[in-house]
Structure formats: structure tokens, C-alpha cells
PAVEX-983024 format. One line per 4 residues: their letters; for each residue x, y, z of N, C-alpha, C. Coordinates in steps of 0.001 Angstrom, whole numbers, plus 500000, padded with zeros to 6 digits. Layout:
<atoms>
A = X Y Z X Y Z X Y Z ~ ...;
</atoms>
This chain:
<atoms>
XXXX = 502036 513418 456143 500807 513048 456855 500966 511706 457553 ~ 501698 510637 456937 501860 509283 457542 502338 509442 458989 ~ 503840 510497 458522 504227 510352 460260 503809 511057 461216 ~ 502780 511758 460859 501869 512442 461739 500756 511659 462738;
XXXX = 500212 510649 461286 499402 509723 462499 500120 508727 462945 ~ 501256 508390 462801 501783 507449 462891 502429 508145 464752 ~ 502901 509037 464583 503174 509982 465750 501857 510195 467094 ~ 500239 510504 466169 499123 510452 466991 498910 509564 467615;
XXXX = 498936 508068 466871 498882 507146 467345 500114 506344 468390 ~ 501461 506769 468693 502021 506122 469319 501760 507353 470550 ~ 501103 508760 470412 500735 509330 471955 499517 509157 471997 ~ 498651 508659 471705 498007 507995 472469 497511 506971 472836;
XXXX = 498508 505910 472285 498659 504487 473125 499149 504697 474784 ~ 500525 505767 474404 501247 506363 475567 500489 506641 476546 ~ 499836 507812 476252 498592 508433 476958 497779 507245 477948 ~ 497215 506118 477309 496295 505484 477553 496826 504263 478240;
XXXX = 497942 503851 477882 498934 503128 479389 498948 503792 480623 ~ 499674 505221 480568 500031 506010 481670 498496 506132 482158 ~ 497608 506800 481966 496742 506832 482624 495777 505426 483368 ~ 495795 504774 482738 495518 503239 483082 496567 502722 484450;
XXXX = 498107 503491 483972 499093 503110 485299 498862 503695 486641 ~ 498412 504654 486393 498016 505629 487635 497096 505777 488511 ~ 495579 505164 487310 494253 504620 487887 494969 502976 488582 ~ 495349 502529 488785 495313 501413 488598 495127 500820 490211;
XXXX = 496089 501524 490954 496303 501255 492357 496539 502538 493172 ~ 495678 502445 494335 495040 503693 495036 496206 503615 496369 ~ 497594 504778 495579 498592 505300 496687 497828 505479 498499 ~ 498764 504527 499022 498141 505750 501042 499358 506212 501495;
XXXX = 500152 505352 501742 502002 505846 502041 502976 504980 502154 ~ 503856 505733 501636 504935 504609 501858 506211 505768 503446 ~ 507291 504847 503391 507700 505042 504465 509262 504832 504184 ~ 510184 505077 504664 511788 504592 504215 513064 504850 505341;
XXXX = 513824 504098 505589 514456 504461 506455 515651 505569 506306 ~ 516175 506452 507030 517701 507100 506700 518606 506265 506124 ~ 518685 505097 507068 520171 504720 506765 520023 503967 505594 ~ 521092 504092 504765 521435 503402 503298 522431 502756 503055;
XXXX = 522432 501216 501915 522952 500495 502122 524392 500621 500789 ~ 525216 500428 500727 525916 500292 499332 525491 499625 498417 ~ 525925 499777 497369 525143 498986 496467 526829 497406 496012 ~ 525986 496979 495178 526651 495273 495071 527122 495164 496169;
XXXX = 526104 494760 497500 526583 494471 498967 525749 493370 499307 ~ 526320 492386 499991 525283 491149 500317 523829 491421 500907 ~ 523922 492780 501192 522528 493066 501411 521727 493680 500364 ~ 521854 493912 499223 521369 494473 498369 520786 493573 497773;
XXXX = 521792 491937 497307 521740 490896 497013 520454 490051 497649 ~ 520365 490101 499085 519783 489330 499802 518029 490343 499627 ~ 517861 491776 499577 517312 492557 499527 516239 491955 497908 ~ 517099 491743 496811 516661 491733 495512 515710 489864 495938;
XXXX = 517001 489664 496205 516032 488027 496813 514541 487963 496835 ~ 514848 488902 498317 513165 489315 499088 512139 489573 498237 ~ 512501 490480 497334 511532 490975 496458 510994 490325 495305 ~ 512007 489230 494692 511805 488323 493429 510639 487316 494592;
XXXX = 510975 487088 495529 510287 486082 496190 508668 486462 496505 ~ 508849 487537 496424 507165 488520 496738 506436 488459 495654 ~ 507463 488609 494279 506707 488938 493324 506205 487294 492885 ~ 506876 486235 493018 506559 484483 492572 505416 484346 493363;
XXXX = 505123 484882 495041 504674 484020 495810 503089 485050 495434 ~ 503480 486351 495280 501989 486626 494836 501468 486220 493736 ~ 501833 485377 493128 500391 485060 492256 499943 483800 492476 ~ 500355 483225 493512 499448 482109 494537 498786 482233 495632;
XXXX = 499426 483580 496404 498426 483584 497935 498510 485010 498247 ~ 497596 485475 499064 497850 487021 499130 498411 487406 500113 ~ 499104 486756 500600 499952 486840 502202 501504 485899 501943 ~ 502686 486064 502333 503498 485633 502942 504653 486621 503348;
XXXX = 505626 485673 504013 506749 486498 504526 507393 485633 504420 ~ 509202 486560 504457 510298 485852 504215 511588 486196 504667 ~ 512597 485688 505049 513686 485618 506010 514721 485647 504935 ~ 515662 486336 504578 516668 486206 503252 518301 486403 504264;
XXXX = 519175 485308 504232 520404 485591 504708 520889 485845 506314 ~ 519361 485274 506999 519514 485132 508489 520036 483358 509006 ~ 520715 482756 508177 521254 481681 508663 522521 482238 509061 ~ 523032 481401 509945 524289 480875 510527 526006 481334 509998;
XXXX = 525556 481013 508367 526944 480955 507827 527036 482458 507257 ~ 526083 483189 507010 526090 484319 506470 526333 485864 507713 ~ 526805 487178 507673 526898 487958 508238 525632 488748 508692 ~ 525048 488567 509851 523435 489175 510104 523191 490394 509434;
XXXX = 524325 491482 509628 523726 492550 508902 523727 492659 507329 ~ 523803 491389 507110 523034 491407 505296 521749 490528 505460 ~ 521051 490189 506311 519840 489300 506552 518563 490871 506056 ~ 517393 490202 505528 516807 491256 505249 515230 490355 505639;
XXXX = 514218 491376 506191 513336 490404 506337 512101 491369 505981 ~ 510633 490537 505166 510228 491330 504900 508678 490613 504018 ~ 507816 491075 504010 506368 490613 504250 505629 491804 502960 ~ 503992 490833 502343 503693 491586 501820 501895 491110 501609;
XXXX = 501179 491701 501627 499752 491186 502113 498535 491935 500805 ~ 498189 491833 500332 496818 492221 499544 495860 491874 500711 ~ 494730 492761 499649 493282 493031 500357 492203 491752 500091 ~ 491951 491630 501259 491303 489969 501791 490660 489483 500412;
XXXX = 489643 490524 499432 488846 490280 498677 489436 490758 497125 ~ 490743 490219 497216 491575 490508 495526 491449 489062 494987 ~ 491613 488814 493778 491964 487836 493572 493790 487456 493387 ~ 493968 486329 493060 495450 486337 492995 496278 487314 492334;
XXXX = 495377 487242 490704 496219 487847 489547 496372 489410 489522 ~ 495125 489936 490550 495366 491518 491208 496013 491176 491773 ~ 496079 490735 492739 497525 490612 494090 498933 490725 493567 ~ 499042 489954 492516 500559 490196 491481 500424 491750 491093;
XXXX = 499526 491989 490289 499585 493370 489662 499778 494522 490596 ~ 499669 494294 491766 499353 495145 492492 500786 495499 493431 ~ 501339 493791 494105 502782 493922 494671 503846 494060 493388 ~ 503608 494205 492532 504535 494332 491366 505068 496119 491092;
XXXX = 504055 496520 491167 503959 498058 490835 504068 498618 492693 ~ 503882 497766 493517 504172 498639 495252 506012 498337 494905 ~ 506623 497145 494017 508270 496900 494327 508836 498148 493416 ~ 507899 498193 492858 508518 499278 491442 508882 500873 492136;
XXXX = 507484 501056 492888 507495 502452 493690 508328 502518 494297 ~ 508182 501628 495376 509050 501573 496796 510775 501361 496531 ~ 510931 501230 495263 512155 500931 494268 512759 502146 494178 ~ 512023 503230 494006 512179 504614 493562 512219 505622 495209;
XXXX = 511333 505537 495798 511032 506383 496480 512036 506348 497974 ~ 512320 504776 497662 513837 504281 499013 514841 503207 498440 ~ 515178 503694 497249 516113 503660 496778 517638 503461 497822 ~ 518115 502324 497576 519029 501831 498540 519237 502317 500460;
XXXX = 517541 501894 500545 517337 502267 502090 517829 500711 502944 ~ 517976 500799 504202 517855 499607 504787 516460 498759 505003 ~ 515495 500210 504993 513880 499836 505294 512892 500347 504285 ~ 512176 499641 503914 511043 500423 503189 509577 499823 503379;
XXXX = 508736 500361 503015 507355 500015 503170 506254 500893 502045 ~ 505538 500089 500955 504761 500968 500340 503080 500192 500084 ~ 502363 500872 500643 501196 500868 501280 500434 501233 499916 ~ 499308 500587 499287 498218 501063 498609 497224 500381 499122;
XXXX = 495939 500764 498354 494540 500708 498931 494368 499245 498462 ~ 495490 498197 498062 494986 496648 497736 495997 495882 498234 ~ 497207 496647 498252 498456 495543 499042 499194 496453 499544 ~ 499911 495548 500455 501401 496354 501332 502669 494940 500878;
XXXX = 503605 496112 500766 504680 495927 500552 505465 496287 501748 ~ 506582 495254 502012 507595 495768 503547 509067 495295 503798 ~ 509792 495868 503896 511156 494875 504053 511662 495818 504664 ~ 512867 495604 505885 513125 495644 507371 514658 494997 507156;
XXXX = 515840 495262 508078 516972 494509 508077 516845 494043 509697 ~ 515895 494065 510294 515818 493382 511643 514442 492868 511476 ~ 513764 491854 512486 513113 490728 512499 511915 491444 513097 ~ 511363 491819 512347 509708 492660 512615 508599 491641 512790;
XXXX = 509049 490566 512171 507769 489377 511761 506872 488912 512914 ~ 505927 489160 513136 505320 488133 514072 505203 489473 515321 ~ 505661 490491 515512 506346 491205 516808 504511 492378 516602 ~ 504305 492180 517441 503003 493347 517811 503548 494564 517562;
XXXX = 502610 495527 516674 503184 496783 516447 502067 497929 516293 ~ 501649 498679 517084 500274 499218 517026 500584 501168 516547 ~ 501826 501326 516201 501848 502556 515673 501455 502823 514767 ~ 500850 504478 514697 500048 504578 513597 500837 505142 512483;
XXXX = 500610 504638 511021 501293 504876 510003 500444 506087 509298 ~ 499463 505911 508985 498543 506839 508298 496956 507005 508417 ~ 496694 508262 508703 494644 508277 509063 494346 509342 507882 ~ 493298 508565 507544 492664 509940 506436 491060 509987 507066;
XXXX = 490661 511049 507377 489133 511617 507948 488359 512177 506574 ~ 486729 511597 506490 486141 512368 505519 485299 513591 506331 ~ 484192 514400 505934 483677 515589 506499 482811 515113 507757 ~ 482593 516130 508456 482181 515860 509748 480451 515665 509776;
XXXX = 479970 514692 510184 478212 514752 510294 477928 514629 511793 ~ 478235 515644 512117 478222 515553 513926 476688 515600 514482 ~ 476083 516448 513223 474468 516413 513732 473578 514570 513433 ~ 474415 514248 512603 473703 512849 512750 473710 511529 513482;
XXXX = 473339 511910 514702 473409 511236 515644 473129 509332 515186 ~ 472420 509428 514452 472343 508063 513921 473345 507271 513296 ~ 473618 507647 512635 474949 507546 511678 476018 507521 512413 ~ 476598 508205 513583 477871 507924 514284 477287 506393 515561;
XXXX = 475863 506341 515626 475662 504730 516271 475809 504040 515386 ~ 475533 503891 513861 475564 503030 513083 477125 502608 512707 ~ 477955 503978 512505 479415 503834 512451 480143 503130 513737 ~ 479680 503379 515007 480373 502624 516209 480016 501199 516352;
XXXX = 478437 500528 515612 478312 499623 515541 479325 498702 514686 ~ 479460 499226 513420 480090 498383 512646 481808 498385 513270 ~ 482313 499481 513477 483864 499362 514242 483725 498307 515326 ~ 483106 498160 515872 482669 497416 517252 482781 495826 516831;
XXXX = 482160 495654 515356 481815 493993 514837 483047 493708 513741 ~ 484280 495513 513470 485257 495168 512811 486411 494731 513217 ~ 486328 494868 515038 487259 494626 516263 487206 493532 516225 ~ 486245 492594 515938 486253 491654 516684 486620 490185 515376;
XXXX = 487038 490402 514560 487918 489653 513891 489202 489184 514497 ~ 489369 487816 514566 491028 487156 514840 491802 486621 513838 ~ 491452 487370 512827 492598 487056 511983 491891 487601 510534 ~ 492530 487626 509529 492069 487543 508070 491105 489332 507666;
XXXX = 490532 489085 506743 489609 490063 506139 488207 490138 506450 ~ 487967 491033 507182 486488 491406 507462 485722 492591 507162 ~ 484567 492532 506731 483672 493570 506130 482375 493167 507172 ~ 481654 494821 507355 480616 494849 508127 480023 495965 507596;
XXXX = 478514 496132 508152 477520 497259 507472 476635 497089 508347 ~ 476044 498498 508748 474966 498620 509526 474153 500090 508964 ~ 473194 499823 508063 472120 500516 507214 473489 501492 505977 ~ 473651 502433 506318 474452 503197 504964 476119 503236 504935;
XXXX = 476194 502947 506328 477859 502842 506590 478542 501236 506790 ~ 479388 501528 506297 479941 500043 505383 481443 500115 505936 ~ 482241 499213 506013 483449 499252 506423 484016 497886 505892 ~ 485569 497790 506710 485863 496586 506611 487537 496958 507076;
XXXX = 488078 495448 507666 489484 495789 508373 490178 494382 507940 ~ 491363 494252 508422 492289 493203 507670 493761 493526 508596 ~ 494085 492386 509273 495511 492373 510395 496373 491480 508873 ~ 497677 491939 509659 498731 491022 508446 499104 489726 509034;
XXXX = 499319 488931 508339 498969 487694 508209 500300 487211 509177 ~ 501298 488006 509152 502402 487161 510562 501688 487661 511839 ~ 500374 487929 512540 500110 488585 513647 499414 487324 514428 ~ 499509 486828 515133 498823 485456 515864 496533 486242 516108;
XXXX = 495994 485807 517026 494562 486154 517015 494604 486431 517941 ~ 495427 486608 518910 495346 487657 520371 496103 489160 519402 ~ 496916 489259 519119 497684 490162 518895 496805 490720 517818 ~ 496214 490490 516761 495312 490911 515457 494233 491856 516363;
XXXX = 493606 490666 517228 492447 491349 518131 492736 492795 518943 ~ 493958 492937 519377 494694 493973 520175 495007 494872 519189 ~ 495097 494810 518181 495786 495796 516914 494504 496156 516143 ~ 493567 495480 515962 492171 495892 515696 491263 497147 516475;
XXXX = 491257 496783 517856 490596 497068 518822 491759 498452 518934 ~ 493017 498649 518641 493473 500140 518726 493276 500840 517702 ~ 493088 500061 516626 492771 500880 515345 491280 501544 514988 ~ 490306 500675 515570 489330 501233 516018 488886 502701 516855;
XXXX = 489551 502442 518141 489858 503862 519130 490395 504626 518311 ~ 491630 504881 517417 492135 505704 516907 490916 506514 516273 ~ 490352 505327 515626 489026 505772 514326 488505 506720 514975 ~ 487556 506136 516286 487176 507353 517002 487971 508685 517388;
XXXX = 489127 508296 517784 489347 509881 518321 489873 510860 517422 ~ 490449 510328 516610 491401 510879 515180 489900 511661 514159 ~ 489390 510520 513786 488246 510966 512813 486870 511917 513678 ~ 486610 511835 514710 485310 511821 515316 484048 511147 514659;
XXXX = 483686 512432 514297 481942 512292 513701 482186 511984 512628 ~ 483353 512247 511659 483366 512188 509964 482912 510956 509694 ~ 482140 511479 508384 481060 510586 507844 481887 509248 507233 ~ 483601 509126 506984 484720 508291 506237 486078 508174 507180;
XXXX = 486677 507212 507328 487981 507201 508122 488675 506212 507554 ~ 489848 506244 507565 491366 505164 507485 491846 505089 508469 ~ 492285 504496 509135 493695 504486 510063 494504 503484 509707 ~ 495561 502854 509127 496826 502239 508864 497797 501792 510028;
XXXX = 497524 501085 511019 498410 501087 511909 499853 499785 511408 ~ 500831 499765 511796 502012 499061 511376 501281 497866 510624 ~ 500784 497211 511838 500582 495606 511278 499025 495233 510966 ~ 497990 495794 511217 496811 496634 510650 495860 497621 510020;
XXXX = 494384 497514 509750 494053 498885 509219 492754 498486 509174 ~ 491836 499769 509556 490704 499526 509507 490116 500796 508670 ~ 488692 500460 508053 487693 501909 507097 486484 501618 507407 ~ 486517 502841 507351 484449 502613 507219 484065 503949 506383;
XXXX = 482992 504000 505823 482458 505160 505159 480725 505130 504894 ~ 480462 506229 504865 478949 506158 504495 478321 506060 503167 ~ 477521 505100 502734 477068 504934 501529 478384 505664 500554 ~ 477981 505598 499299 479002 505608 497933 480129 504609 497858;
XXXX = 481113 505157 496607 481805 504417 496718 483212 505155 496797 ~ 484112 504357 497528 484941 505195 498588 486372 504718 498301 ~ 486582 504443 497173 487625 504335 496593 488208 506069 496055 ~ 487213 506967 496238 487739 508371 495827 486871 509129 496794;
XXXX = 487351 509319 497910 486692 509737 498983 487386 511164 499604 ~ 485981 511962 500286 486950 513350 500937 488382 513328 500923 ~ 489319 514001 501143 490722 514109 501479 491090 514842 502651 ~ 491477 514501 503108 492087 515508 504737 493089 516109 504050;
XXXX = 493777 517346 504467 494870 518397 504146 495832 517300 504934 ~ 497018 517694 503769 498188 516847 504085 498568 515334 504497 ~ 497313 515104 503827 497350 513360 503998 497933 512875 502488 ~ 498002 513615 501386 498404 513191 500267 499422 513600 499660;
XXXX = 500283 514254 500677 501997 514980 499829 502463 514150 499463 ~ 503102 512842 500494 504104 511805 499415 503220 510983 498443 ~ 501739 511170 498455 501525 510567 497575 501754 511380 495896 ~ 501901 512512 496299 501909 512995 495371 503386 513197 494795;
XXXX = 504201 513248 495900 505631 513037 495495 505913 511793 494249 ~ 505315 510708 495201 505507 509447 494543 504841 509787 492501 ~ 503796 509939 492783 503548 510292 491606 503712 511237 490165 ~ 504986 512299 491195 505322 513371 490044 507148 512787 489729;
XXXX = 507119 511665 490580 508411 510653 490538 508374 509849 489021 ~ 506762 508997 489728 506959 508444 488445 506273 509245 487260 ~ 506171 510108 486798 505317 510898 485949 506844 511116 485436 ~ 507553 511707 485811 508879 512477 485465 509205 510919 484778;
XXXX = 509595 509893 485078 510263 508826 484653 509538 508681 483366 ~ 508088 508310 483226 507759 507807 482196 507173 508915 481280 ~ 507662 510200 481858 507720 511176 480664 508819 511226 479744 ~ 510115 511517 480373 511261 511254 480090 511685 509879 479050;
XXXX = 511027 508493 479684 510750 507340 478624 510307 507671 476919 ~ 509032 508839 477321 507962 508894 476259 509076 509313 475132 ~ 509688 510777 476214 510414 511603 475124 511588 510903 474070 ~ 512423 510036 475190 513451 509335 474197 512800 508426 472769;
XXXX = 511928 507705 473067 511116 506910 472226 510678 508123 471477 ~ 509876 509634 471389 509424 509793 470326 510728 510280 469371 ~ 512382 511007 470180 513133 511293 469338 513420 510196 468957 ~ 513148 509281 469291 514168 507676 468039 513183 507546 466962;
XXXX = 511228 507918 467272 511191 507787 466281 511331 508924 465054 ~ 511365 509988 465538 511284 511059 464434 512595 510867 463600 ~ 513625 510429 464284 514716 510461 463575 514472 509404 462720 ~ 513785 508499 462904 514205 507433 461751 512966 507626 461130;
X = 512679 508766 460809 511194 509125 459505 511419 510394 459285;
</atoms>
């Protein structure tokens, strides 16, 4: 009977981590390049850099970027460059928790890529072997649409109002509301306030033409992203078809890993009881 609860109790501590890991931070996409690098290569080196440096600098500010191995004395194609931003209204110690578990994913999912990028609903994660920083980039990465309210003519003025007052941010984190629809947008922090304004103002249009009437929208563009939704709360919102495969990839990735974990740990303990 001992090692029975003794067994209950270490699955469902298990249980109650993993699920806590999964709630924790709201997947949108990540991204990875073909080409791949060798491993123990000055870029792998310079690569691990980038990332120790993301993980120190987030738990002081929710924005920076960083240049690893683009001096002079070193060979350019081991230079790695690469940026990482939380959501305007996190505090620090989310901002860590949050780029900690995007290095972990993006660890797995582009596994010795030259490029990667992993996107959740509180931070982005990004690293590049050419000099992206600062460079205007208005392609779209990812749109998710909620259901269509085409008859409510009110509601799509109230939604164009607030896109209209979410454009017009030059820099940083902005939230707007006009009666039930609520939004809010956020440029990354290497983008100057002409260029934010220009990357806003396309992410917007997208909103419109991508989403139409739907009552909820995302659009993710490279170096921006804007939402809006109607009343609730929209952290678990409609889903568009095929907006959530790699998220789900990502997640039966790590499910497999920390199943596999569970299993070794429970044969070590049965054997030694």
C-alpha cells in the first residue's frame, strides 16, 4: 500500500506541473529556417551566447537585442543576431518565465537551424545569422479570425474605431476600447516611430481584409502585431482552421519529452521499492 501512494502521489505532482506547463504560455507560431548549422561550431557557440543573454536581460526589461560575434576579428558567418520582446503589460518576472520556456521550445522545434523565431501570446523570441535589427519588415507571420458578425453594423464601427486609435501609436504598448470591443498592439522595440507607425497602420489593413466582420482578429506581422476582440476574455478565443497545426506539433513535441521523463523516473522508482 505505501508504494502505491507513494506512486499516486509522485503522478500527480507530475500531472499538476505538466498541466500548469502547458497552461502557462499561450503558443501563436514559431518559424525556422532550412539551413542548419553543425554543431560545436563558432556559431552554435555564439548562438548559445545570444540566448544566455536573453534569458539575464529578461528579468530586467522586456525588450532588448543583441549582436554576438559580428566584430572584426571573428568570421561573419558565425555572427548571430537576435532580439526578444514581452507584452507591454507583463511584469519582469513573467517576462523571464515566459522567454525561458519560448528558448526551451524554439530549442526543440529548430534545433540546429541558422534562424528561428518562437512567438507566444506574452513574448517573442528571435535569432537570425544576418542583421534584421532595426530593418522595416511588414510580412505577415500569422492571423487568427474569430466568427463573423457582419449583421452588426455597430460593432464593425466600434472595431474600426479602436484599430484606427491602435495605428496610431509610435512606439511601445497600446490598448484601446470603444463600448464592447477592446484591443491592443505593440511594435518591437528595435523599430524607430516612423517605421512602428508604418508597421502598425499595415497590420491594421491586414485586420480588415484578412478578418472582415469577425467579431476577434490577430495579425503578427515580422516586427509587429495587433488584436482586438469583442467583450470576454480572449485569451481562449474562436480558432480559425489551420491556424493551430504547429502549435500543436510543438506541443505533442513537448508532451512526448516530458512523458518519456515521467516514464524513466517512475521505472527508477519502482525498482528501488
Amino acid at each position: 500500500m505505501l508504494k502505491l501512494d507513494k506512486l499516486s502521489s509522485y503522478t500527480f505532482l507530475f500531472f499538476t506541473f505538466f498541466s500548469y506547463f502547458v497552461r502557462s504560455h499561450f503558443f501563436t507560431y514559431y518559424g525556422c529556417s532550412q539551413d542548419k548549422y553543425q554543431p560545436n561550431t563558432p556559431y552554435e557557440s555564439n548562438l548559445n551566447s545570444l540566448l544566455s543573454s536573453f534569458v539575464s536581460s529578461s528579468s530586467q526589461t522586456l525588450y532588448n537585442s543583441f549582436a554576438i560575434g559580428n566584430d572584426t576579428n571573428t568570421p561573419t558567418t558565425s555572427a548571430t543576431y537576435g532580439l526578444y520582446q514581452c507584452r507591454g503589460d507583463l511584469r519582469t518576472l513573467e517576462c523571464s518565465e515566459c522567454v525561458r520556456t519560448a528558448i526551451s521550445r524554439v530549442g526543440i522545434a529548430c534545433s540546429y537551424t541558422y534562424s528561428g523565431s518562437m512567438q507566444f501570446q506574452e513574448c517573442l523570441v528571435r535569432y537570425e545569422n544576418y542583421d534584421f535589427l532595426g530593418k522595416l519588415d511588414t510580412s505577415l507571420r500569422y492571423k487568427k479570425c474569430g466568427k463573423s458578425v457582419s449583421h452588426d453594423v455597430q460593432s464593425l464601427k466600434r472595431r474600426d474605431d479602436v484599430l484606427v486609435e491602435l495605428s496610431e501609436v509610435d512606439q511601445g504598448f497600446r490598448v484601446s476600447g470603444s463600448g464592447l470591443v477592446q484591443g491592443f498592439s505593440q511594435c518591437l522595440g528595435d523599430l524607430n516611430p516612423d517605421d512602428c507607425s508604418s508597421c502598425l497602420e499595415e497590420a491594421g489593413s491586414k485586420l480588415k481584409s484578412l478578418c472582415g466582420s469577425s467579431e476577434a482578429g490577430d495579425v503578427f506581422l515580422a516586427q509587429c502585431y495587433m488584436r482586438y476582440w469583442t467583450a470576454g476574455y480572449y485569451d481562449s478565443p474562436s480558432r480559425s482552421s489551420g491556424d493551430d497545426d504547429v502549435g500543436k506539433t510543438v506541443a505533442i513535441i513537448v508532451g512526448v519529452v516530458a512523458g518519456v521523463a515521467f516514464f524513466i523516473v517512475l521505472l527508477s522508482f519502482c525498482g528501488k521499492h
